[in-house]
Backbone as CSV, one residue per row, in Angstrom:
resi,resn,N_x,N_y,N_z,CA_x,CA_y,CA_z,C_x,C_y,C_z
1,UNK,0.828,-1.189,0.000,0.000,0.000,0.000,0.873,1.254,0.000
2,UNK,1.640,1.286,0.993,2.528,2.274,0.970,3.129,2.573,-0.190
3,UNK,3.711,1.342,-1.135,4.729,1.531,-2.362,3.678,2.239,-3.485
4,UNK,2.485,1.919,-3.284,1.451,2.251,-4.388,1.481,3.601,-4.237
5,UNK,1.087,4.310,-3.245,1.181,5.679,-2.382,2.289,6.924,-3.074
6,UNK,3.265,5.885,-2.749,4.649,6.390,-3.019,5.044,6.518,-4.584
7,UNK,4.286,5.868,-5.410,4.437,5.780,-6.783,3.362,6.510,-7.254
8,UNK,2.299,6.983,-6.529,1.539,7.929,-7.550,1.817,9.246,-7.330
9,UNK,2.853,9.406,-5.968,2.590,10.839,-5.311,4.145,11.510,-6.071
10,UNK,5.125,10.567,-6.743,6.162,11.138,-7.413,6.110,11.845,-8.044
11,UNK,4.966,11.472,-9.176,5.070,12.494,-10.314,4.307,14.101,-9.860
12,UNK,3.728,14.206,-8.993,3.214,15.316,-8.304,4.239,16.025,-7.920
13,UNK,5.090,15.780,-7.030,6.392,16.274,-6.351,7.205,16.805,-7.317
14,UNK,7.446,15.884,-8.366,8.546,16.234,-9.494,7.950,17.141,-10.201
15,UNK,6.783,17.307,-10.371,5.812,18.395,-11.050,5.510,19.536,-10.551
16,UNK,5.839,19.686,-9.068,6.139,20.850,-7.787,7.689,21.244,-7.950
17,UNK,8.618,20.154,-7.829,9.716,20.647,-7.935,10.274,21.727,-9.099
18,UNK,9.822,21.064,-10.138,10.263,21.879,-11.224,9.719,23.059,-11.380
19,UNK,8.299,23.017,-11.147,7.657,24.171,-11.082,8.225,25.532,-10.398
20,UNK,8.573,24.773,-9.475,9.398,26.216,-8.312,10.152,26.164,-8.579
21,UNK,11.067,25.418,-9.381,12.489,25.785,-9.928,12.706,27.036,-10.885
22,UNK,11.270,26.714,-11.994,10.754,27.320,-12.866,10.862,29.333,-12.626
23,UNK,9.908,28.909,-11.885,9.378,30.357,-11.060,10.419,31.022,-9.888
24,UNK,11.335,30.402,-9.635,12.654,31.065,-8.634,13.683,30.926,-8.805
25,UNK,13.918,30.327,-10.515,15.332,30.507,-10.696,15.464,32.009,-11.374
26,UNK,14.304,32.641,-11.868,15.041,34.270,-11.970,15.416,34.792,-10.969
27,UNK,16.054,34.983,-9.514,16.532,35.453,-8.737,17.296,36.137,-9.006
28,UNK,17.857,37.196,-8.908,19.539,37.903,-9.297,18.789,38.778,-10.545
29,UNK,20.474,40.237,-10.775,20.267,40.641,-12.242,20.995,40.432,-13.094
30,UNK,21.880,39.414,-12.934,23.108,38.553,-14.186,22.325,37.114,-13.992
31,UNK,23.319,36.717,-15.042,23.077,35.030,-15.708,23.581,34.568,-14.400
32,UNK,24.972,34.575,-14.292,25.182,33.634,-12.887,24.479,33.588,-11.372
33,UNK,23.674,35.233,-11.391,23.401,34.724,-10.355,21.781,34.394,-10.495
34,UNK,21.447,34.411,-11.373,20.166,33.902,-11.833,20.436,32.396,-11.274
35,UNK,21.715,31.959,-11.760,21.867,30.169,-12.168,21.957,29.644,-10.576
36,UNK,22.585,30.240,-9.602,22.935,30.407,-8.640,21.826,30.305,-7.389
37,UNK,21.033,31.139,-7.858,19.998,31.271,-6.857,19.039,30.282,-7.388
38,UNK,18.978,30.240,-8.907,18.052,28.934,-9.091,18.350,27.279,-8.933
39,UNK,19.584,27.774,-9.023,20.316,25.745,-8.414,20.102,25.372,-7.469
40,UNK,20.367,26.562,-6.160,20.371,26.327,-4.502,18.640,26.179,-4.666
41,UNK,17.583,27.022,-4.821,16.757,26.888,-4.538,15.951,25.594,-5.407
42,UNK,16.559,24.899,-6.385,16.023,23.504,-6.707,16.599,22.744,-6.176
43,UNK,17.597,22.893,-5.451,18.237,21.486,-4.720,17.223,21.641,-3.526
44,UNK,17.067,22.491,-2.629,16.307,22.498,-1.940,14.981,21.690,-2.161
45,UNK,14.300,22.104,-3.330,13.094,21.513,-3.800,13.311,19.946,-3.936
46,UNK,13.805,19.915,-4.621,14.378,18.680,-5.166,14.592,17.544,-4.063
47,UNK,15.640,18.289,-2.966,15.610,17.163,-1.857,14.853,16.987,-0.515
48,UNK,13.407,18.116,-0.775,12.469,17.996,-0.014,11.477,16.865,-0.707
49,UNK,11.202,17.619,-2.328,10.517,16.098,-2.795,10.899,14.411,-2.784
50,UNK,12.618,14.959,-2.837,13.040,12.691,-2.837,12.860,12.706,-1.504
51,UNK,12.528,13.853,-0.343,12.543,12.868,1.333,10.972,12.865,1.035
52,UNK,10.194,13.241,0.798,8.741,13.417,0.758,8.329,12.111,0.342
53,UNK,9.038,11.997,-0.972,8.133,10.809,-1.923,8.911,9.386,-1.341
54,UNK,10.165,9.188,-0.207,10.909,8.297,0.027,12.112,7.987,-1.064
55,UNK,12.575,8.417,-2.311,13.543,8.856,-3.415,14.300,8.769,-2.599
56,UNK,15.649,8.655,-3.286,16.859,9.622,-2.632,16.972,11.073,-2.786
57,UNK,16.960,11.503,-0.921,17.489,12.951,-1.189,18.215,13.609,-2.083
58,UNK,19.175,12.953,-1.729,20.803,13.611,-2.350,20.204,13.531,-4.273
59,UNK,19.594,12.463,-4.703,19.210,12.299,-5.919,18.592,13.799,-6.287
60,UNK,17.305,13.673,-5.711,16.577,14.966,-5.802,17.132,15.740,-5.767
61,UNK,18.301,16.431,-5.152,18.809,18.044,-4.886,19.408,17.905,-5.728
62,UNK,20.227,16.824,-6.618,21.068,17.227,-7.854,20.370,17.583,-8.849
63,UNK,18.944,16.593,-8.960,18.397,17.130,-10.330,17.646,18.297,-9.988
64,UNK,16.818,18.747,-8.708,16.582,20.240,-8.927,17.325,21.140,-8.906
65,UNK,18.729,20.647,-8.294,19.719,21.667,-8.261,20.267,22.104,-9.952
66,UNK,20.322,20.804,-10.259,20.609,21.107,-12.158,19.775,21.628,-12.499
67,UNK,17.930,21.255,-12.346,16.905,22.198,-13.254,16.852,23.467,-12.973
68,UNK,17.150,23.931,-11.787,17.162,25.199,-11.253,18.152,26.098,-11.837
69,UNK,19.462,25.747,-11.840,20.427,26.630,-12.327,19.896,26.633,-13.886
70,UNK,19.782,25.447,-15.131,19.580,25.541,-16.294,18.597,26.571,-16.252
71,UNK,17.516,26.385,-15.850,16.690,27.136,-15.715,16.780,28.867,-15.343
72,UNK,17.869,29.171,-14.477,18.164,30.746,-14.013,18.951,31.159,-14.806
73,UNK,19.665,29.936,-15.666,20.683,30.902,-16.279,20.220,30.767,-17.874
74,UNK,18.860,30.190,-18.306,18.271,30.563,-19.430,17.336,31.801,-19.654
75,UNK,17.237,32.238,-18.366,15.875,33.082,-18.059,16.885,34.972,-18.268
76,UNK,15.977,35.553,-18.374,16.867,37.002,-18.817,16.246,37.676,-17.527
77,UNK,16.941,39.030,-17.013,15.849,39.412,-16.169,14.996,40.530,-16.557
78,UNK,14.726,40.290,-17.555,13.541,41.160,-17.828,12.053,39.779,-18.509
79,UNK,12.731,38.661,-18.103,11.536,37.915,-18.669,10.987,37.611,-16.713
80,UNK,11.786,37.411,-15.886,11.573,36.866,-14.324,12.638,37.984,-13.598
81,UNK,11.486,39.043,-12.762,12.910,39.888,-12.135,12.289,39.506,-10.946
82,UNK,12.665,39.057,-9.926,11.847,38.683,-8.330,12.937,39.668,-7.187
83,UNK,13.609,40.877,-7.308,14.692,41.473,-7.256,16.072,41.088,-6.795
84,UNK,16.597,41.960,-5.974,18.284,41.476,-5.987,18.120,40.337,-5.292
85,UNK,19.413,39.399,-5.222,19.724,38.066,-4.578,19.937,38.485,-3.193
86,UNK,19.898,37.548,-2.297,19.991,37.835,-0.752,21.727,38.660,-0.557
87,UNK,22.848,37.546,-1.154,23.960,38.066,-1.223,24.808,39.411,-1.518
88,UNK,24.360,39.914,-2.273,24.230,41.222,-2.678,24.054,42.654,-1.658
């Protein structure tokens, strides 16, 4: 029961993850730190969904950490400006 659980609720998570990868990798007003703020904040995603769905963590934070940065550092900031990065 549980494994059934666990196999329908993945593709939801992975469909959350990316989503917010989507929508918070424009962070920053350059490419890098677009990529930057969107990597950290999909690894985050990423390895909340593999502990959520039972995945591997560490799995999850690499691939939201990868969709996130691809993602911040394809984005311009005049298409996603959410303003300056915390660092800054």
């Amino acid at each position: 029961m549980q494994r059934a659980m666990r196999a329908s609720m993945t593709p939801i998570f992975a469909t959350l993850a990316i989503g917010a990868a989507l929508a918070l990798g424009g962070c920053g007003d350059s490419t890098g730190d677009r990529a930057m703020s969107g990597g950290a904040i999909g690894a985050g995603v990423g390895a909340a969904a593999g502990a959520v769905t039972g995945t591997s963590v560490l799995g999850g934070a690499v691939l939201g950490g990868a969709a996130g940065a691809a993602t911040g550092a394809a984005t311009d900031e005049d298409q996603i400006d959410l303003g300056d990065p915390a660092w800054k």
